[in-house]
C-alpha positions as CSV (number, residue, x, y, z in Angstrom):
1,X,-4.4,-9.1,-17.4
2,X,-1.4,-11.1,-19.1
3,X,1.2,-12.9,-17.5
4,X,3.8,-10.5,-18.0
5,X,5.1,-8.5,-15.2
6,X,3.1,-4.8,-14.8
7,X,5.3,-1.8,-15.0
8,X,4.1,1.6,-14.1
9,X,4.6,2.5,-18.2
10,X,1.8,0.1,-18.8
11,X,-0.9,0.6,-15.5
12,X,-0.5,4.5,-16.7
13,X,-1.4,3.1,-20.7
14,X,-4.5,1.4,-18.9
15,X,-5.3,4.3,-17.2
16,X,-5.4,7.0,-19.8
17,X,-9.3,6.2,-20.8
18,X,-10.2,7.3,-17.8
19,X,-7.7,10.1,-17.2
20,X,-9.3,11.9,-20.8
21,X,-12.8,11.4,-19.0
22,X,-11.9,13.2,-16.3
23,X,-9.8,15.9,-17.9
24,X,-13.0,16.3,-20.1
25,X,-15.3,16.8,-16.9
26,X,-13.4,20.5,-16.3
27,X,-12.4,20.1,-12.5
28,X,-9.7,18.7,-11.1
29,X,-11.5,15.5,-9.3
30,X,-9.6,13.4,-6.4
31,X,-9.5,9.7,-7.9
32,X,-7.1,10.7,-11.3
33,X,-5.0,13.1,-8.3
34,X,-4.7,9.9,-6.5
35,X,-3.2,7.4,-8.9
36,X,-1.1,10.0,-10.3
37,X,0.7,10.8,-7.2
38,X,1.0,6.7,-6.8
39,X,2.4,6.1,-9.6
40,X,4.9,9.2,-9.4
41,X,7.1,7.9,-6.0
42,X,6.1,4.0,-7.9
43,X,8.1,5.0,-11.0
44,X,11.3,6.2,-9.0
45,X,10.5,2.4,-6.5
46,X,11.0,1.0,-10.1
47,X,14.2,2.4,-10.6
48,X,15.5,2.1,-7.2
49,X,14.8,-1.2,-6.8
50,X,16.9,-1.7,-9.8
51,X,19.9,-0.2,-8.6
52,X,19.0,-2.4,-5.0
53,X,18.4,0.9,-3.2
54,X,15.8,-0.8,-0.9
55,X,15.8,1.4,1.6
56,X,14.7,4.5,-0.3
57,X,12.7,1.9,-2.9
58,X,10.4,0.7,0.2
59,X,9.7,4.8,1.6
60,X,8.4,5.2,-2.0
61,X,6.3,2.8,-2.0
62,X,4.5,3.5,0.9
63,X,4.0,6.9,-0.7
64,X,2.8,5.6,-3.5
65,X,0.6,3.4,-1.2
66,X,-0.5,6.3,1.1
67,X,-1.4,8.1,-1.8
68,X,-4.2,5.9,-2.8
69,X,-5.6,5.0,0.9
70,X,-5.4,8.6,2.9
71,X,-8.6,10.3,3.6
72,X,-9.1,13.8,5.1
73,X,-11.3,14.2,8.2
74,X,-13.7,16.7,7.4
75,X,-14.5,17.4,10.7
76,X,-11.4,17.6,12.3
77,X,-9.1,19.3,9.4
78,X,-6.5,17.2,8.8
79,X,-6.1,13.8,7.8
80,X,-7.8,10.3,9.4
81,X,-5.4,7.9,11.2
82,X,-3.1,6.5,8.8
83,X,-3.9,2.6,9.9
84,X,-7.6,3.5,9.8
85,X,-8.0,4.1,6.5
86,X,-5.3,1.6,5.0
87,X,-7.0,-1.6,6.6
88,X,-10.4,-0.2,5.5
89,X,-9.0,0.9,1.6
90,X,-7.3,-3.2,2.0
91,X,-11.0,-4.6,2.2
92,X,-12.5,-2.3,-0.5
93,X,-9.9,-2.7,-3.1
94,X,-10.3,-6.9,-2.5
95,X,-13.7,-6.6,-3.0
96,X,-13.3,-4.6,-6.4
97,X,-10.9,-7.8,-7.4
98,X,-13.3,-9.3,-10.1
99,X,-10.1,-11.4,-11.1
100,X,-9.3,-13.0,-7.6
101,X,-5.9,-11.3,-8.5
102,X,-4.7,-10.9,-5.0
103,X,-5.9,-14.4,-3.5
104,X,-3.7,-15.3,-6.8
105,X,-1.0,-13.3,-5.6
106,X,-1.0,-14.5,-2.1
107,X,-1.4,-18.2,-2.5
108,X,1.0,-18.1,-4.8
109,X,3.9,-16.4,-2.7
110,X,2.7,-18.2,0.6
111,X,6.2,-19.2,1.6
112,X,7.5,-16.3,0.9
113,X,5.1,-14.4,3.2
114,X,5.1,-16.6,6.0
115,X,8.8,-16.2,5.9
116,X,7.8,-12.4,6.1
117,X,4.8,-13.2,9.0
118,X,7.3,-15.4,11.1
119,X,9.8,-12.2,11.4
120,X,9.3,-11.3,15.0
121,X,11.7,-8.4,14.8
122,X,8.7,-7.0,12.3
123,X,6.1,-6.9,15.1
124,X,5.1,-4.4,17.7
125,X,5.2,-6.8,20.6
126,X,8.5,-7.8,20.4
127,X,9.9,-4.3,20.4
128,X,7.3,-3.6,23.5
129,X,9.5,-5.9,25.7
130,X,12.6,-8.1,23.3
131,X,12.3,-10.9,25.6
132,X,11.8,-14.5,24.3
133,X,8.3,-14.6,26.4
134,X,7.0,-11.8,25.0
135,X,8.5,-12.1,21.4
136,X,6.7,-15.1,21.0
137,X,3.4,-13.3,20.8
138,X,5.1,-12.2,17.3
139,X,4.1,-15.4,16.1
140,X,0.0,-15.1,16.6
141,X,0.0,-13.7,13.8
142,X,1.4,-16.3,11.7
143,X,-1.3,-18.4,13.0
144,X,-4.0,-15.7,12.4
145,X,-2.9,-15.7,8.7
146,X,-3.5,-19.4,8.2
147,X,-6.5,-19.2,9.6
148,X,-7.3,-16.6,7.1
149,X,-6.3,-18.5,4.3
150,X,-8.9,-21.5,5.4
151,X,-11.4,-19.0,5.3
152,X,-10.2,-17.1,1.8
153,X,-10.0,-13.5,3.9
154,X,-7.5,-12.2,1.2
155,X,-7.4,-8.8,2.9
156,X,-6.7,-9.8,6.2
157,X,-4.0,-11.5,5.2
158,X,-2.8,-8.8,3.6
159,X,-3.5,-6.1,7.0
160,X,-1.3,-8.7,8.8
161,X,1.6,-8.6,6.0
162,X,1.2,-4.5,6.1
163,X,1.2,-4.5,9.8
164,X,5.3,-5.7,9.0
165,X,5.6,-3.5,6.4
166,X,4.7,-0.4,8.4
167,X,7.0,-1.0,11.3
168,X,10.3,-1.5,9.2
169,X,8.6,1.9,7.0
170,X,8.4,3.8,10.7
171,X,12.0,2.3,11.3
172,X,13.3,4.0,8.7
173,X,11.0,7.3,8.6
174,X,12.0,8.1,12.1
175,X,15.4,7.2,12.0
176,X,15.3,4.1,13.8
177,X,17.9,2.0,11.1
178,X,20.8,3.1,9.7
179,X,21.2,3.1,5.4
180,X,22.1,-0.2,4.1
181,X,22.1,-1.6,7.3
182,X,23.6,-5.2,7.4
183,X,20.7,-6.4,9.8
184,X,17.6,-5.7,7.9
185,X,18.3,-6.6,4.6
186,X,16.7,-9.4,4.2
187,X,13.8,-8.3,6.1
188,X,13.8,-5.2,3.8
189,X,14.2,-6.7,0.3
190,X,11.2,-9.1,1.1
191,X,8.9,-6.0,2.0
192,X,10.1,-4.2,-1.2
193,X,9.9,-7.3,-3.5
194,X,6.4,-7.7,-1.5
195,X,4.9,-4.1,-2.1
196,X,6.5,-3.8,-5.8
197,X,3.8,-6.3,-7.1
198,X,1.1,-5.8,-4.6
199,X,0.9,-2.2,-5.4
200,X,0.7,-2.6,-8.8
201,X,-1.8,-5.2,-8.8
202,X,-4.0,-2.6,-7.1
203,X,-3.2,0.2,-9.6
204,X,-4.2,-2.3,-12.0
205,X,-7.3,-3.4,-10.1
206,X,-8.2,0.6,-9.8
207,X,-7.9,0.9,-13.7
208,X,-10.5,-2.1,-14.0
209,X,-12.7,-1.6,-11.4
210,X,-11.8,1.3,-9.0
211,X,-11.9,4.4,-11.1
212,X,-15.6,5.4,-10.5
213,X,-15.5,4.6,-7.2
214,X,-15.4,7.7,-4.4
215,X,-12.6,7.1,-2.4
216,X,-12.9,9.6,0.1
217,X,-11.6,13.6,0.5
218,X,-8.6,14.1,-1.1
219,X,-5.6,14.7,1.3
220,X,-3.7,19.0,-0.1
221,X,-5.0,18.9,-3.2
222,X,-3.8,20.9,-5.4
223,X,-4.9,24.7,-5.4
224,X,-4.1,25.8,-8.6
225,X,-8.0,25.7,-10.1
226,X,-10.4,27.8,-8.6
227,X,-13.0,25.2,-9.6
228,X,-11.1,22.6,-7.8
229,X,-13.3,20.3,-5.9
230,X,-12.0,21.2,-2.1
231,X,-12.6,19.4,1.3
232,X,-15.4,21.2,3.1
233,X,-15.7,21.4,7.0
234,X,-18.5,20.2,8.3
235,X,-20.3,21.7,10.8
């Protein structure tokens, strides 16, 4: 990997090995569906984030994001628990990072993140009760992160900067902010600015590393082959 910054352009130039092999194999197989669909909403985050749209830049990313982490429960027909499957994706992708790119990543933007960590409106238990008793719990998990960076868990840091992340993504999924909102812009251009290069360092660790792996059943796929490789039910 060089030091310049990754584009989409590029991690799809590193992917197109592996995108012929599959094409070559006949069916339509989940893992090239996958990165595709990321880097789709990623490309439009790119522009966005450009033109400082971060509010629309930060509900493509978590696309993009969701994308690559959701899984479809066989069993019960639809797909598994969103923070199920994104804390457990966190651990495998670190442990496919050969390069230590995201310890990299989050030792070198420490500040930055604690700034992000320290943000009680971006915690559940402040919003449970928004009294200074209770917001202080919004703090534990500033002291859980550096904790975690004694002990070199890269990906629970990274659950713990997510867990921020996906509240100011439900905020603004459900309807809970207003566009351009004067009070979480800050907030919000840290999460984007965040997201932008940790999703591409996992796009990038997926074209080194992840592209054999199985990743789980493929949330809709598409239906357009009949030889497409479909989620089964088990019985």
């Amino acid at each position: 990997m060089t030091n310049e910054p990754l584009t989409i352009r590029e991690l799809r130039r590193l992917w197109k090995p592996h995108k012929d092999r599959f094409t070559a194999l006949g069916t339509v197989q989940p893992t090239p569906i996958r990165f595709h669909r990321a880097c789709s909403w990623l490309a439009e985050s790119e522009l966005l984030i450009d033109r400082q749209e971060y509010d629309s830049a930060l509900i493509h990313q978590w696309i993009g994001f969701n994308a690559l982490y959701s899984r479809w429960d066989a069993v019960r027909q639809e797909p598994l628990l969103d923070r199920q499957t994104w804390t457990e994706f966190l651990r495998r992708i670190v442990a496919l990072d050969r390069d230590s790119l995201f310890s990299d990543f989050l030792q070198d933007h420490k500040p930055q993140l604690f700034q992000l960590l320290e943000n009680g409106y971006l915690t559940k238990y402040f919003w449970r009760d928004p009294h200074a008793a209770n917001s202080s719990r919004a703090g534990n998990g500033v002291f859980k992160a550096r904790d975690y960076y004694l002990a070199g868990k890269w990906h629970l840091i990274l659950e713990e900067i997510l867990d921020r992340v996906y509240l100011l993504r439900c905020q603004l999924m459900h309807g809970a902010a207003s566009r351009n909102s004067k009070l979480n812009r800050e907030a919000l251009s840290q999460c984007v600015a965040t997201m932008d290069e940790f999703l591409k360092l996992v796009l990038f660790v997926w074209t080194q590393t992840g592209y054999d792996q199985d990743w789980g059943l493929l949330c809709y796929p598409p239906i357009t082959s009949p030889t497409i490789c479909l989620p089964r039910k088990t019985r």
